[in-house]
C-alpha positions as CSV (number, residue, x, y, z in Angstrom):
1,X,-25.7,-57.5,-9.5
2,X,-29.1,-57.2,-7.8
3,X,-30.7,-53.5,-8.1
4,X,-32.5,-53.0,-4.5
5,X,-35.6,-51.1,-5.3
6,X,-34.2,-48.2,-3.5
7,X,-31.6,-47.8,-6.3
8,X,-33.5,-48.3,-9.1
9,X,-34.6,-44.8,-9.9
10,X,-30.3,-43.8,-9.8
11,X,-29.5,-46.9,-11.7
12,X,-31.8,-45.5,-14.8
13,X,-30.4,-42.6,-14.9
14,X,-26.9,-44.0,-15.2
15,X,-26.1,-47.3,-14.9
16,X,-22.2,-48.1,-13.7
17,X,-19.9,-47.8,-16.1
18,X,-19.0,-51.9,-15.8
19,X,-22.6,-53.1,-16.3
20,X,-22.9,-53.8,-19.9
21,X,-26.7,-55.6,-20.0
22,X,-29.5,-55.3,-17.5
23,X,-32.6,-58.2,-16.9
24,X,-35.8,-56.8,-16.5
25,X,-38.0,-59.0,-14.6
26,X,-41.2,-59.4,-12.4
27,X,-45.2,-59.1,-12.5
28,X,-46.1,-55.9,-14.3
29,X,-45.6,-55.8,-18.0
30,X,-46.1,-52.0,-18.5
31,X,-43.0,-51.3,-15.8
32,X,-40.3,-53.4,-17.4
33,X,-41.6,-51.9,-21.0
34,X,-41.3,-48.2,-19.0
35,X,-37.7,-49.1,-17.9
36,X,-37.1,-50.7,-20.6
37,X,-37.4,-47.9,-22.9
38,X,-35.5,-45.8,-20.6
39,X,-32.6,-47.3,-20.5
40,X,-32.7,-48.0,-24.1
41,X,-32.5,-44.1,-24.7
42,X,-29.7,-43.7,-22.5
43,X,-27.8,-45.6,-25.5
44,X,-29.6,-44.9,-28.7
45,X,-31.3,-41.7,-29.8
46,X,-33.7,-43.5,-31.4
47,X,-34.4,-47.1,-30.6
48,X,-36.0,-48.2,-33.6
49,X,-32.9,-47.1,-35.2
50,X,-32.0,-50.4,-37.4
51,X,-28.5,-49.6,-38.0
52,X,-27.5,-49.2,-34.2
53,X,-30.1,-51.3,-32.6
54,X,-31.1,-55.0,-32.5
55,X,-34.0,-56.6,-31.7
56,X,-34.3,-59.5,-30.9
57,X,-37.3,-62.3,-29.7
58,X,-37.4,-65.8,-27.0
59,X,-38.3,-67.9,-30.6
60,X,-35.6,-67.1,-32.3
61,X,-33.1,-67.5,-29.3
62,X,-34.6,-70.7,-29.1
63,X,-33.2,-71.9,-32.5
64,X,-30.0,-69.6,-32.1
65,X,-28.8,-68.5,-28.6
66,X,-25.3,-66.9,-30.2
67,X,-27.4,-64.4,-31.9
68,X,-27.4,-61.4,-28.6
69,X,-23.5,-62.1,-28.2
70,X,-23.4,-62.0,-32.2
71,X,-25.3,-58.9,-32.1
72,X,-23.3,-57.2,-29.2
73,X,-20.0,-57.5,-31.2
74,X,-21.4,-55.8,-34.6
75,X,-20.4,-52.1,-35.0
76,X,-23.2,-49.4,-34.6
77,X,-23.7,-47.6,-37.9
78,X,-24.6,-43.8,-36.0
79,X,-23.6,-44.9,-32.6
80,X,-20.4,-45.8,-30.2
81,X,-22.9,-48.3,-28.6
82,X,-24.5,-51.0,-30.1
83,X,-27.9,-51.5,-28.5
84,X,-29.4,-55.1,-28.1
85,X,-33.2,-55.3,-27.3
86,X,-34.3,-58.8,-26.3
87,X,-37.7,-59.6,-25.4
88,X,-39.2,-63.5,-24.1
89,X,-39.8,-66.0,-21.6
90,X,-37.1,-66.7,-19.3
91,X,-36.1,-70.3,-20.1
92,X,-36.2,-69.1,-23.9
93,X,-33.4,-66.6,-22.7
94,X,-31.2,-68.7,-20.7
95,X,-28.7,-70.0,-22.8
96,X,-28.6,-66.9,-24.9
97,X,-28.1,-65.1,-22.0
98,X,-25.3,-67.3,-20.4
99,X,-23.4,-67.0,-24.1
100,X,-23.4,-62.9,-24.4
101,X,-22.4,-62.3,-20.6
102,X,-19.4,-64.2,-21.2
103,X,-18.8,-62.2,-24.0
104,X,-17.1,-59.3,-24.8
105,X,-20.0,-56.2,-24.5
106,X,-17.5,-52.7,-24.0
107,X,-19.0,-51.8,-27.1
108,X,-22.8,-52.4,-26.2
109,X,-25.4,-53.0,-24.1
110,X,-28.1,-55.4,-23.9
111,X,-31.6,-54.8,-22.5
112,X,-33.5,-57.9,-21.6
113,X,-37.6,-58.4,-21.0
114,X,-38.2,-61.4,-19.2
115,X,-41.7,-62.8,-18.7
116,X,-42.8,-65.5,-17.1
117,X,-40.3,-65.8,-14.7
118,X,-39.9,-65.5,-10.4
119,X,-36.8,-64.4,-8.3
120,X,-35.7,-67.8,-8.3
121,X,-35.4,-68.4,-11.9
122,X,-31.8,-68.9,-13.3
123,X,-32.4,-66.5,-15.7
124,X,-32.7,-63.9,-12.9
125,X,-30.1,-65.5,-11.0
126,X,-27.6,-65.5,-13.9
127,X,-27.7,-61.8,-14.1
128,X,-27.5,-61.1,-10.3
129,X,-24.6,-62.8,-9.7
130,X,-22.8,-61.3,-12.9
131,X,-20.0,-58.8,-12.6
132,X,-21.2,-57.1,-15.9
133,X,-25.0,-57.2,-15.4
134,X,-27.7,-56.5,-13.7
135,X,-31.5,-57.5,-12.7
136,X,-33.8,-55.2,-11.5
137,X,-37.5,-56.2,-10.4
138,X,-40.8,-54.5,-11.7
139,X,-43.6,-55.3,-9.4
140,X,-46.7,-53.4,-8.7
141,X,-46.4,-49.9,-7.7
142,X,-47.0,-49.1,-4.3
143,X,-48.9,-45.9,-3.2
144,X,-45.9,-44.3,-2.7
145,X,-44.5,-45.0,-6.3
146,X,-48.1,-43.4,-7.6
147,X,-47.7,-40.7,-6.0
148,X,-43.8,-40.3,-7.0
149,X,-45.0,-40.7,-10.6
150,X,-47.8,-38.3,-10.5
151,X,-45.6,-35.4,-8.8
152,X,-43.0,-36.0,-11.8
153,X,-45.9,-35.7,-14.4
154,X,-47.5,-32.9,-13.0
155,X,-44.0,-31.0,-12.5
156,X,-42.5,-31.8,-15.9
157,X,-46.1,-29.8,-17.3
158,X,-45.9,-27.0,-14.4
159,X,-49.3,-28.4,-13.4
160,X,-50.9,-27.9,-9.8
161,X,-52.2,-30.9,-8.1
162,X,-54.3,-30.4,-5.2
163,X,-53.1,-33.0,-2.5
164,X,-57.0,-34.9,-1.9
165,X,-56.7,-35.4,-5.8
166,X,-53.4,-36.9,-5.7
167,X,-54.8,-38.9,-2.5
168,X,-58.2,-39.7,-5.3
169,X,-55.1,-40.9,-7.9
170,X,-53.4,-43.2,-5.6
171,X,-56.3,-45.0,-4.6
172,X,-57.7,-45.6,-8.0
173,X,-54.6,-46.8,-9.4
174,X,-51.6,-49.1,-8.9
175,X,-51.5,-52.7,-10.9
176,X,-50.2,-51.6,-13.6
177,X,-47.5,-49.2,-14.2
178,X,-48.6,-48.4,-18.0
179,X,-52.3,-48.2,-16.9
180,X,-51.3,-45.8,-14.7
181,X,-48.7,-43.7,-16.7
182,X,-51.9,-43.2,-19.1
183,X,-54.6,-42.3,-16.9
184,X,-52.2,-39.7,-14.7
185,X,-51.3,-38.3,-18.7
186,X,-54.8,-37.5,-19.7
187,X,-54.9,-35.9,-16.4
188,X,-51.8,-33.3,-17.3
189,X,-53.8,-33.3,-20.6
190,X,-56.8,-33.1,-18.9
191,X,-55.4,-29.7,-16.8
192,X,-53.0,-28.4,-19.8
193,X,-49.2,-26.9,-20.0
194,X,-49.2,-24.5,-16.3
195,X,-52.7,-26.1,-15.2
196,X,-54.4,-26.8,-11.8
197,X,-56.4,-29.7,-10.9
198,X,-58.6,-30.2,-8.2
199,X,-60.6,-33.5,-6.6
200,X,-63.2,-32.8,-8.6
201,X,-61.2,-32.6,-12.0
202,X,-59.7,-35.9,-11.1
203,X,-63.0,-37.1,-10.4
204,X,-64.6,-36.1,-13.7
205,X,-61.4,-36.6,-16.1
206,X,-60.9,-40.3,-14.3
207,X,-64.5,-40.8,-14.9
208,X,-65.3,-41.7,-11.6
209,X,-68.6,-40.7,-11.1
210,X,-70.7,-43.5,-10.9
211,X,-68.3,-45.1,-8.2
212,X,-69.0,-42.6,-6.4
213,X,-72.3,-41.8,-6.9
214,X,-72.7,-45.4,-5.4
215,X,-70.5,-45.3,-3.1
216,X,-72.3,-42.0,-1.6
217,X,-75.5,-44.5,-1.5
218,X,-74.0,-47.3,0.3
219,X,-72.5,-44.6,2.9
220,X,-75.9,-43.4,3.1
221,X,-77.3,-46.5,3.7
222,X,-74.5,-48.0,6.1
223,X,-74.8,-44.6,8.0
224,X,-78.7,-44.8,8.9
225,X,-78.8,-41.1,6.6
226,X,-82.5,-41.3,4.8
227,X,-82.0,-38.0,3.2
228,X,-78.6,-38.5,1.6
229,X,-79.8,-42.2,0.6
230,X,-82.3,-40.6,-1.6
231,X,-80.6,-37.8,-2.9
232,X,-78.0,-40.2,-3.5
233,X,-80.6,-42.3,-5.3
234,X,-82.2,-39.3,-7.1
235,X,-78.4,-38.8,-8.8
236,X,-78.1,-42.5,-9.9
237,X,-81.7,-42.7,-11.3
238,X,-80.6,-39.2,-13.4
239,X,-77.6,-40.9,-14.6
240,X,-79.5,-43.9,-15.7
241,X,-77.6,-46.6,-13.6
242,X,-78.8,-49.9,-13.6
243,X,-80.0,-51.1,-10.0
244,X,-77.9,-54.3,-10.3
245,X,-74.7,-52.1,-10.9
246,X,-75.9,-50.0,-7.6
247,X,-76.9,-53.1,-5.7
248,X,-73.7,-54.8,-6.2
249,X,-71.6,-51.7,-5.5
250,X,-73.4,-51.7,-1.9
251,X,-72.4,-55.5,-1.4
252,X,-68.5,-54.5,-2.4
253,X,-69.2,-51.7,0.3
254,X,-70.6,-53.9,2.9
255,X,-68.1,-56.3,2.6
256,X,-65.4,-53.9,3.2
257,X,-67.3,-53.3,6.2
258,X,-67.4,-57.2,7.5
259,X,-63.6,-57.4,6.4
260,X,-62.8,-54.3,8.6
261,X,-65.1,-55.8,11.7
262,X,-63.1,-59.1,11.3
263,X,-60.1,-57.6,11.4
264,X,-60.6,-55.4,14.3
265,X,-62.4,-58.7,16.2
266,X,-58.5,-59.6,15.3
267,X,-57.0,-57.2,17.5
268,X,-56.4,-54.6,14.8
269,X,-57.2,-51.1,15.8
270,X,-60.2,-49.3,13.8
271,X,-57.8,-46.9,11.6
272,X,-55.7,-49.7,10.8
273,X,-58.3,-52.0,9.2
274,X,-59.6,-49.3,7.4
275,X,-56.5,-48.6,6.1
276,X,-55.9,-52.3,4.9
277,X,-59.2,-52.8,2.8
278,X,-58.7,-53.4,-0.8
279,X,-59.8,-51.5,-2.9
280,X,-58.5,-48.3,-0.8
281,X,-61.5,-46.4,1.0
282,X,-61.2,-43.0,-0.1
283,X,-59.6,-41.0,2.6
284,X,-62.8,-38.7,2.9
285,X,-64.8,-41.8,4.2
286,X,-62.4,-43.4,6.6
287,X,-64.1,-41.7,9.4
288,X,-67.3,-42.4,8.6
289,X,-66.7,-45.8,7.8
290,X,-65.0,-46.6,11.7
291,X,-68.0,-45.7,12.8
292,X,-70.4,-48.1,10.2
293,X,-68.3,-50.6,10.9
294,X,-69.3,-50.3,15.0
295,X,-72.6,-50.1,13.8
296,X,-72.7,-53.4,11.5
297,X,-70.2,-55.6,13.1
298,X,-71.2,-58.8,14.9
299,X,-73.7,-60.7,12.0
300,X,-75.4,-57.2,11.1
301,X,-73.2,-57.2,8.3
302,X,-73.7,-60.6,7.1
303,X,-77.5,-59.5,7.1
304,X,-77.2,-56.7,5.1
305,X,-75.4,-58.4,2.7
306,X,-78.6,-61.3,2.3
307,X,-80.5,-58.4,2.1
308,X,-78.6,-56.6,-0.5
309,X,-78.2,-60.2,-2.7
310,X,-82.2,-61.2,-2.3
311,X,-83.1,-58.0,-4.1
312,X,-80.5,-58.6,-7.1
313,X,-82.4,-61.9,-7.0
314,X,-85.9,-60.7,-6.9
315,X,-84.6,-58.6,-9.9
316,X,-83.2,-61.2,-11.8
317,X,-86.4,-62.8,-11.3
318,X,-88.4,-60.4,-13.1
319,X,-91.6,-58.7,-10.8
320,X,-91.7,-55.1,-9.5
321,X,-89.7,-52.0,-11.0
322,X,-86.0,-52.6,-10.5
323,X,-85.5,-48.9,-8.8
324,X,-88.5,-50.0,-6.6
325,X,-87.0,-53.4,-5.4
326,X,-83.5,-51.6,-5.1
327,X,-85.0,-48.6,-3.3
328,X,-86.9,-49.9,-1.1
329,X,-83.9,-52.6,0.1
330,X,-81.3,-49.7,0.9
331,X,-84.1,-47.5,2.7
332,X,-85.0,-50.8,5.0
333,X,-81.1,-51.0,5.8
334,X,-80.9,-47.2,6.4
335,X,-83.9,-47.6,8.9
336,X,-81.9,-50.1,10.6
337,X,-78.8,-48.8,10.7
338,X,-80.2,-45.8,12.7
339,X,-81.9,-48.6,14.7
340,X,-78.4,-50.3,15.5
341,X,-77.2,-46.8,16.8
């Protein structure tokens, strides 16, 4: 059977009774090891446990594909299940695969990890269309599964989240589930057992604050705001940022701005190309950046970008102090953002 995404969360806390072996498959290692494990300890108390569990890799399939139905008939030492781990590429697993699902597996249950592998492989396929199997997909998360996770994390330590931090979470993380299982951890470590955390402890404990120390100068900038670009600066000079690093954190800025402008120039409404932009503008700045974008559509935002690229040049180049060359290039693009207004 094929696990719709939907079901997924149900199927791992008890798969069917008739399902004897489940295929995890897709793009993001640290899910399939996360589901992996936790449907291994719906079997075996402890999975390293020798004498009930088996473990077994795509190389030595390879050589021997009878070992996972050879494994699924041996008798648990501590265990009325016999749990089989397998872990490889696909077309490693095939014909081990075929072998133990025609086998008898009452008395176990077999976990596969499947890399390199699409929705179209027959490895997947061979476990969809069993009667005793199943496949289930682990593919990036999607805001909603971050958010899903983090409310589950926070909750199981009795920790209050403030709902802009959980908004901050979701749009610094997402490609990888075991990236993301760690960062939102130190966070609940971060806030301890019956905590609270607020934007700013996200901020801090996620160690965001050079990204948005530049980003606060590239709003500054895009905005036409001369006081908040050099208070913005002040902060970054403090810190000891590099003016590369802030220079090319104003280009990523700016050309979320041109990507937004295209889009709208595409019939999308202002919200909804905000919305699109990759990485995710903070929520905080969505506003503010509908109305940059007005300002520096058209080729103004092609220009600020040269303008922004010939000062990491004149850097690179050696000449003038690099806070100077930097300085002076966002001030001359907040003097003409207030110009475009």
């Amino acid at each position: 059977m094929k696990v719709p995404p939907r079901q997924i969360s149900t199927f791992l806390r008890q798969p069917p009774a008739e399902i004897r072996a489940a295929l995890l498959h897709g793009t993001d290692a640290g899910l399939i090891a996360e589901r992996s494990k936790t449907l291994a300890l719906l079997y075996a108390a402890d999975p390293d446990d020798v004498f009930s569990v088996t473990r077994l890799d795509g190389d030595q399939l390879v050589r021997e594909p009878g070992l996972v139905a050879d494994a699924a008939a041996s008798i648990a030492m501590f265990s009325d299940v016999r749990l089989v781990m397998v872990k490889g590429r696909g077309s490693d697993l095939l014909e081990a695969c075929k072998l133990a699902l025609a086998s008898d597996l009452s008395a176990s249950f077999v976990v596969v990890e499947a890399s390199d592998t699409t929705t179209r492989h027959a490895v997947v396929k061979l476990f969809e269309g069993a009667d005793n199997a199943a496949a289930i997909g682990c593919y990036e998360d999607s805001d909603a599964d971050i958010v899903t996770l983090v409310q589950q994390i926070m909750a199981r330590d009795q920790i209050t989240i403030a709902e802009d931090a959980i908004r901050l979470i979701t749009s610094r993380l997402g490609s990888n589930r075991m990236v993301s299982r760690m960062e939102i951890e130190k966070l609940a470590l971060f806030a301890g057992q019956g905590g609270s955390l607020s934007l700013d402890d996200v901020s801090l404990a996620l160690g965001d604050s050079a990204t948005l120390t530049i980003t606060d100068i590239a709003s500054a900038a895009a905005d036409g705001d001369s006081s908040a670009l050099k208070q913005a600066l002040a902060k970054a000079w403090h810190e000891d940022m590099s003016a590369i690093m802030v220079l090319r954190g104003c280009q990523g800025y700016f050309r979320q701005i041109e990507m937004a402008a295209l889009a709208m120039a595409n019939g999308a409404a202002a919200a909804a190309a905000i919305r699109t932009l990759r990485p995710p503008v903070h929520f905080k700045l969505q506003g503010k950046m509908i109305s940059q974008v007005q300002c520096w559509r058209d080729t103004h935002g092609g220009d600020a970008l040269n303008r922004l690229q010939d000062a990491e040049l004149s850097i690179k180049t050696g000449g003038l102090d690099e806070r100077v060359i930097c300085s002076q290039c966002l001030l001359g693009l907040s003097l003409r953002a207030k110009s475009l207004r």
